[in-house]
N, C-alpha and C positions, 0 to 999 in steps of 0.2 A: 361498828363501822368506823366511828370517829378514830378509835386504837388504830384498827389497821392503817385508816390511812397514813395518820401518823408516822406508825413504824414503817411505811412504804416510803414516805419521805424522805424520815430519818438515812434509810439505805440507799436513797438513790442519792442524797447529800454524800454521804458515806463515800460510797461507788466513787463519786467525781472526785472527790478528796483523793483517794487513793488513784484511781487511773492518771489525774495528771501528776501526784507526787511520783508516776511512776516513771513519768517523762523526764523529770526532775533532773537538773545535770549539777551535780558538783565539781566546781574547780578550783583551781589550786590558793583562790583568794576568794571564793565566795561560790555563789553558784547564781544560775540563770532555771528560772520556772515560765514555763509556756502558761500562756492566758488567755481567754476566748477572744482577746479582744489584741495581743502580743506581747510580748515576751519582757520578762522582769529579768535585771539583774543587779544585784547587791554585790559591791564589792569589799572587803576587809583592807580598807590604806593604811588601819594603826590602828592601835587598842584604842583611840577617842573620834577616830573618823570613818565616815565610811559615807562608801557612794554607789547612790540608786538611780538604776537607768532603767528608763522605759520605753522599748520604740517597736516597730508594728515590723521586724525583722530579726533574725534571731543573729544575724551578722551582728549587728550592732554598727554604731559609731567607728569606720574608721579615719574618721577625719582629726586630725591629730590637735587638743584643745590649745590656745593660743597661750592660757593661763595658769594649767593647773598643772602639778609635779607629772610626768607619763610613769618613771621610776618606783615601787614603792619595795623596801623589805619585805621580807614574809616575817607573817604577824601570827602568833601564839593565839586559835582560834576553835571553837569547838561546834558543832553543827547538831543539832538536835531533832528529827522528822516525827514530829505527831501529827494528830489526826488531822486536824484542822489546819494547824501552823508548822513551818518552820522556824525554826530559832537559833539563830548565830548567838555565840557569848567569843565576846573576847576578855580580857583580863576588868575590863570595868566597863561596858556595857551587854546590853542585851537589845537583839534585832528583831523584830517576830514579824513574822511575817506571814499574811492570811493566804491558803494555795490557793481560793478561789476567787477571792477578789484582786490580790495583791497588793490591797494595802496594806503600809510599813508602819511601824510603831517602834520607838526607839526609848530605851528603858536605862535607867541608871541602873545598877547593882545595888541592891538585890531585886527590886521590881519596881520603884517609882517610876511612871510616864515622863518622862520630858515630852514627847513631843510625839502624834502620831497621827497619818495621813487620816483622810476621813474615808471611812468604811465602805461606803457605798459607789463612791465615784473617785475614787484617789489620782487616777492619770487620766489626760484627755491629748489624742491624738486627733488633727483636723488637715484632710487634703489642702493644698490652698497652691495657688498662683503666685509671685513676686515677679516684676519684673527681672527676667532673666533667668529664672529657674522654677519647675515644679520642687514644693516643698511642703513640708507640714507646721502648723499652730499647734505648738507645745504648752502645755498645762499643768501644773501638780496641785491638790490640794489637800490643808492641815486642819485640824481640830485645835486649836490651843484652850490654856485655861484662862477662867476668869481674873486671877492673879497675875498676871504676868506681862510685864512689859518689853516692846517691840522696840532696839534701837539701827541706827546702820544705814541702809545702803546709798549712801553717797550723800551731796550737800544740798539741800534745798531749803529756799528761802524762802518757805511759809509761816517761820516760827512754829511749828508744831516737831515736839520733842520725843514725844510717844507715838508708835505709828500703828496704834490699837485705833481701830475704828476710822481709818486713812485710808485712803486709794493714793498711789504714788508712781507717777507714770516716768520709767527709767527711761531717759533720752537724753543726751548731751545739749545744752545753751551754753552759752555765755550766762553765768550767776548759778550753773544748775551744772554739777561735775558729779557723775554715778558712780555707784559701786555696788552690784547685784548683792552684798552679802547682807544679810540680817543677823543679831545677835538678842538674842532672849535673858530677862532676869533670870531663867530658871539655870541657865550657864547650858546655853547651845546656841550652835549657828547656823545657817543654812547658807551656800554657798551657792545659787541658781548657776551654770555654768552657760551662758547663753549671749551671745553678742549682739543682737537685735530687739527693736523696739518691744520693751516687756513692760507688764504692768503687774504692779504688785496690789494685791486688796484683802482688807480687812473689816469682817462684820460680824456680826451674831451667826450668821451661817457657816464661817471659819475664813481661812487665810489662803490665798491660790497667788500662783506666780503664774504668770502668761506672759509665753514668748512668739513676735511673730513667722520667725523661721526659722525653723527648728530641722535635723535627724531624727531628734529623740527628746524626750525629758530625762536631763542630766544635774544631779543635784550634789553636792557634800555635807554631810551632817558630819556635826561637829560638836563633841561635850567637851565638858572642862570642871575645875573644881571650883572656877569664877571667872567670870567676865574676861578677867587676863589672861586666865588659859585658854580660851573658850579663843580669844583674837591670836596666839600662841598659834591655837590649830589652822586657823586660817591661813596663817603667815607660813607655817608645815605647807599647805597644799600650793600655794602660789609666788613665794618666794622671802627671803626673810626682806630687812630693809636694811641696808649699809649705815653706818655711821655716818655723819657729814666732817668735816673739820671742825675746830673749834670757834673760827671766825665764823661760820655760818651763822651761830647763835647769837652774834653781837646786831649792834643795830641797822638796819640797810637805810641809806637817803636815797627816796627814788622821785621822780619827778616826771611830767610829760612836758618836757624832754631839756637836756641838756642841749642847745643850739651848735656847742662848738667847744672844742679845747678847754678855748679860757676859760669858759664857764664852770665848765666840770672842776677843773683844774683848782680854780677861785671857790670854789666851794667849798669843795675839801680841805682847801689849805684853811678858809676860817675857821668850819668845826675843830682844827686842828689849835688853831688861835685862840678860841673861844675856850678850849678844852673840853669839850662836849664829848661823851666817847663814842666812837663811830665804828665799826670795822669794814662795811660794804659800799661802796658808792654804784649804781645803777647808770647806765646810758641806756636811753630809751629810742625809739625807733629816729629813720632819717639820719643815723651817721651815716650811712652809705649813700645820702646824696637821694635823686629824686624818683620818684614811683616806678620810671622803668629801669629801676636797678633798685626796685626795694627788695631788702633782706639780700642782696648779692653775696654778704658775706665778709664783703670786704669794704677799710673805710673808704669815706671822701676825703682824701686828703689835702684838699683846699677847704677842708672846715674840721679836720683832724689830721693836720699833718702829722708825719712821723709813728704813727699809735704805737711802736713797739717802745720807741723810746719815751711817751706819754704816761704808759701804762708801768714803766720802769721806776716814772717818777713816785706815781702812786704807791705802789709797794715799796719803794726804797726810803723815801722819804715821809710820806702820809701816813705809812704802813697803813691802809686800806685795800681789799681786795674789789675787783669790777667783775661785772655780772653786766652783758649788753644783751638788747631784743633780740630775738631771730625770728623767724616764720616762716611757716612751711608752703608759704606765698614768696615768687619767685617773680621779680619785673622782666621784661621784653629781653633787655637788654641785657641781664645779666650771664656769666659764663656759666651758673648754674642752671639757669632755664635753657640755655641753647643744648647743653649736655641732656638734659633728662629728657628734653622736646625729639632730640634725633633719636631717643632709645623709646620714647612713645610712654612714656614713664610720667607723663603732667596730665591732669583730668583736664576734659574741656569746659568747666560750668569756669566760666570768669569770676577773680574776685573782685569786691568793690574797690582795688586797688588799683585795677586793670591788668595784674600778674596771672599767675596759674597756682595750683595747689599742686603738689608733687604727690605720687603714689608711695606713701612708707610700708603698705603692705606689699610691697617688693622687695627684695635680697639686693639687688643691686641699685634698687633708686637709693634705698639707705645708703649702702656704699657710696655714691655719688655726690648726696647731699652732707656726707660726715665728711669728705675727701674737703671739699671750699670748707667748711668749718675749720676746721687742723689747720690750711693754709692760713687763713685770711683771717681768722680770729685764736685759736687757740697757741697756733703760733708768735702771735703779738705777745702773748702772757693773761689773755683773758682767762678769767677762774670759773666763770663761771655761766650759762646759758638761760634766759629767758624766751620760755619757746611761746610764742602770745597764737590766739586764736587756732587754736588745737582740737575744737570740736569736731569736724574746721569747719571753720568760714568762709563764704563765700560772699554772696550780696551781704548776708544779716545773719544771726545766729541771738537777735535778740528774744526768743519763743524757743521753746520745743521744738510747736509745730514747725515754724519757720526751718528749723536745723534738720528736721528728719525731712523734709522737703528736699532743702538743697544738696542735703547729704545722697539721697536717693537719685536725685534728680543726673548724678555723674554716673548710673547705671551700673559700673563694675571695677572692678580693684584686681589686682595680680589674683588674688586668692578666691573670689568670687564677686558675689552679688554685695552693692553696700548695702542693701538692705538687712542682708544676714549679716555685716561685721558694722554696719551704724553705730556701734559704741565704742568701737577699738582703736582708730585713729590716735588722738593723745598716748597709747598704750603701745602704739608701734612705732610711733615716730619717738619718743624718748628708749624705747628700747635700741633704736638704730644709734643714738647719740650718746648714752651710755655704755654701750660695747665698744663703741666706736673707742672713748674715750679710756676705759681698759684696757683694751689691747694698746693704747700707746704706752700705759705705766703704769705700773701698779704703785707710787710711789705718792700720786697727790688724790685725794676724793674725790669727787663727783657729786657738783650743786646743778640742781635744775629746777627752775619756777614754771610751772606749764597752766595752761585754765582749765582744761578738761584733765580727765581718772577715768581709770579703771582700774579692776581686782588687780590685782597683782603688781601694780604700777612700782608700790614701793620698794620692788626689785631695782627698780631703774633709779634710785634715789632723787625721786621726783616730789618736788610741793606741789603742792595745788592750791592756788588764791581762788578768792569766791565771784572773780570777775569787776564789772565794770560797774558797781552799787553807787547811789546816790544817796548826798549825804539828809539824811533826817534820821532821827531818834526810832520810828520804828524800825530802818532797815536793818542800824545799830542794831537794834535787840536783835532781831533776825540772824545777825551774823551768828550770834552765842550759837542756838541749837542747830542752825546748821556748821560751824565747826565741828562742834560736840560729833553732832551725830556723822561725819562725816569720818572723823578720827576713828571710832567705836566700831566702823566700817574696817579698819585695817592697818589702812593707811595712817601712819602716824602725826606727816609735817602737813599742815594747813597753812595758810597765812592770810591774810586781807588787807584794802589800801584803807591803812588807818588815815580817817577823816572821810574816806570815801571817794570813788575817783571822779565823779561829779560834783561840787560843790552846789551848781545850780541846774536849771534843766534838768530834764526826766527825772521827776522828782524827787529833785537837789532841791532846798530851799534857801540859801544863800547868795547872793548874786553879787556882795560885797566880798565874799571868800574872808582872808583873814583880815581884812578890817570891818566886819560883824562880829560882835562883842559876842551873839550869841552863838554862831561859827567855831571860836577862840572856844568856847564852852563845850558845845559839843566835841571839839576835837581832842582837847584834854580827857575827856571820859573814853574816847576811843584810842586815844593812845596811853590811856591807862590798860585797857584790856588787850593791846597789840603787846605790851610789855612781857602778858601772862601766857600768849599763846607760842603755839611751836615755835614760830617765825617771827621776827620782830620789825616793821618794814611800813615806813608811810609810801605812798605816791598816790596821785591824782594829776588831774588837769585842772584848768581857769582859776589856779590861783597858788601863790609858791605853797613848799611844801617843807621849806630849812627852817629847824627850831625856832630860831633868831627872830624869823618874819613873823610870830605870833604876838611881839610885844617885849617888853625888855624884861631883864631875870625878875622870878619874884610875881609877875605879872600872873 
């Protein structure tokens, strides 16, 4: 009896195997298999990528991704139907994929595992509410092995380097700038494609990405023959990164804040003096005068007369280039707030500035807010754009929680719900100032410091500093792994305020700044390691920040 049952089993497994492989649809890049539960599809983007989508309709996603290439060649691919599995091979990997569960398994040539869903519950689709839309709680989850290390998705300052045996809750703050991708020792990536509040987690039961509003679970897997391929394919699906000039790489003097002209002016001319070698001088907010014409765009010129002819002096004579704040906070009074205010284009959560935040997930707020740029700064000769508080900010952005708060709290965007696009801000509004900046010339590059990332950002030739840190020796260490693993995410330019932008308060420990001996100490170890990273670039507040002010040469 025990036989029969067996082989009654055996057939009715069988059975199922084959009726739904029978359903099976093969397309021109991959194909889509129906599931008790809905509908798989695997796409062939390139012999080292490929992407699996899971949603509870067999339409699929046609919301068009904000990040990832739409375009792909056709790729040299072979499709293989047995009993149990499918099996995609392209020229160097292999796909398999189970027809009754749908989990994916992704294989090197000739059969090593890199990387494969887990068997029993691989996707999880959940109804759910957000303000402003019915939608779904998206899920994938992987099996990894006991050798392999977790690097990537974007910068956070826990000091922890490996993100084996981590929970990692991707939200945008101030100090905390995301990037959904993961990169494995074993040389793969996974690329979550998702703009909302997700959480990554790793344990003895395996690895799951969770998103909270979701179409579908939309993913890139990604091989390589090493780490740099492996970032190679990523840069494939979202965009490569431009080169900068070659003054970008020299040293920036930035400070909170240059008061006026002469100040700026007098500074540079000493480093100039001093023979210290500089290439960037920073103006920091409040050229434009007082909160209700912050970030107007344009200066104050009873505290920077003339900028065009200021900014001439710079470059002609300092040869230094200038890099001024902007912000996607706009005061009462300014000619850009009254324009996006009458086109309904400015969210209503107030900032702690008293301004508005403008809408970049719009075609035309972009247009509006790049239009006073060109005017009122890049026409001056400004090189270069510091977009600050790019999470965005509103009251505070010093928390997650706080930022997915306030972010949510503005209800909706040209494109929908923020809840679904919560991490894309910094990713739209330098996409809007980067084009912008293209279509005038293809003849000079494109520098932008922003606080917040995302995937794809380094299309837009965007740094990302790691925010507003206070100085003490642990945060130092902190900065290293989250650089590190911020970079290993994609995005190549990092930078931070060597010395830290707090000397004291929130725990700063300095309150003498640089006349603390131990201050002077710390700051040298940090601006030994600002030397080594992308970006090379002091500034801070409550206390100077010019070589000179540390003590005399030699010191």
């Amino acid at each position: 009896m025990l036989y029969i049952f067996i082989s009654l089993m055996l057939l009715i497994v069988l059975f199922c195997a084959f009726s739904r492989a029978e359903y099976f649809e093969k397309t021109n890049d991959g194909g889509i298999l129906p599931l008790k539960n809905g509908f798989l599809k695997i796409q062939i983007c390139a012999p080292k990528i490929v992407r699996v989508i899971f949603a509870q309709e067999k339409s699929f996603l046609s919301r068009q991704s904000l990040i990832a290439k739409k375009d792909w060649p056709s790729v040299n691919w072979e499709l293989h139907d047995e009993a149990y599995e499918l099996i995609y091979e392209t020229d160097v990997l292999k796909v398999r994929v189970n027809k009754i569960s749908g989990a994916v398994a992704f294989l090197e040539k000739p059969g090593k595992i890199l990387l494969k869903e887990n068997e029993r519950a691989p996707h999880g689709m959940v109804a759910a509410d957000v303000p402003g839309e019915k939608t779904w709680r998206a899920e994938a989850r992987f099996l990894l092995s006991d050798d392999e290390g977790i690097y990537g998705l974007g910068q956070y300052q826990d000091g922890i380097m490996n993100y084996r045996g981590h929970d990692v809750l991707i939200v945008q703050a101030n100090k905390v700038a995301v990037n959904p991708f993961l990169i494995s020792t074993k040389n793969y990536g996974i690329l979550w494609d998702n703009y909302s509040k997700t959480k990554f987690h790793d344990s003895a039961d395996g690895m799951t990405f969770w998103s909270e509003v979701a179409d579908q679970v939309d993913y890139y897997f990604v091989a390589g023959g090493n780490m740099d391929d492996v970032i190679a394919g990523y840069r494939e699906i979202t965009g490569v990164a431009p080169m900068f000039g070659k003054w970008a790489f020299g040293y920036w003097q930035s400070k909170e804040r240059y008061v006026d002209r002469g100040e700026l002016v007098a500074t540079t001319a000493e480093y100039r003096r001093r023979e210290i070698p500089i290439d960037n001088m920073v103006q920091d907010w409040r050229y434009w005068g007082d909160n209700d014409h912050w970030s107007s765009m344009y200066w104050d010129e009873t505290i920077f007369p003339n900028p065009a002819k200021m900014i001439r002096q710079l470059h002609e004579k300092y040869h230094v280039h200038l890099m001024v704040s902007i912000w996607p906070v706009l005061g009462s009074k300014t000619k850009l707030h009254k324009e996006l205010k009458s086109q309904d284009l400015l969210f209503d959560n107030e900032h702690w500035s008293g301004g508005d935040v403008y809408d970049p997930y719009s075609d035309e707020a972009r247009a509006i807010y790049f239009k006073h740029i060109k005017k009122g700064l890049l026409s001056a000769g400004v090189d270069a754009l510091w977009m600050d508080g790019t999470e965005p900010e509103f009251p505070s952005t010093d928390t997650q929680e706080i930022t997915e708060k306030e972010i949510k709290d503005c209800g909706s965007n040209a494109l929908g719900s923020m809840a679904r696009y919560l991490n894309t801000f910094s990713y739209m509004t330098t996409k809007g100032t980067y084009e912008g900046q293209r279509n005038l010339t293809s003849k000079k590059r494109v520098f932008t410091l922003t606080r917040s990332s995302f995937a794809g950002q380094q299309k837009h030739a965007a740094v990302t500093w790691s925010g507003d840190v206070s100085a003490n020796w642990d945060v130092f260490r902190k900065q290293i792994s989250a650089g590190i693993n911020f970079c290993m995410a994609g995005i190549p330019y990092w930078t931070h305020d060597i010395g830290a932008f707090f000397p004291s308060g929130r725990g700063g420990l300095y309150n003498q700044g640089v006349d603390d001996p131990a201050y002077r100490e710390l700051y040298v170890r940090w601006f030994q390691f600002g030397a080594f990273t992308p970006i090379f670039r002091s500034h801070g507040t409550g206390t100077p920040r010019e070589v000179w002010q540390f003590g005399q040469p030699g010191d």
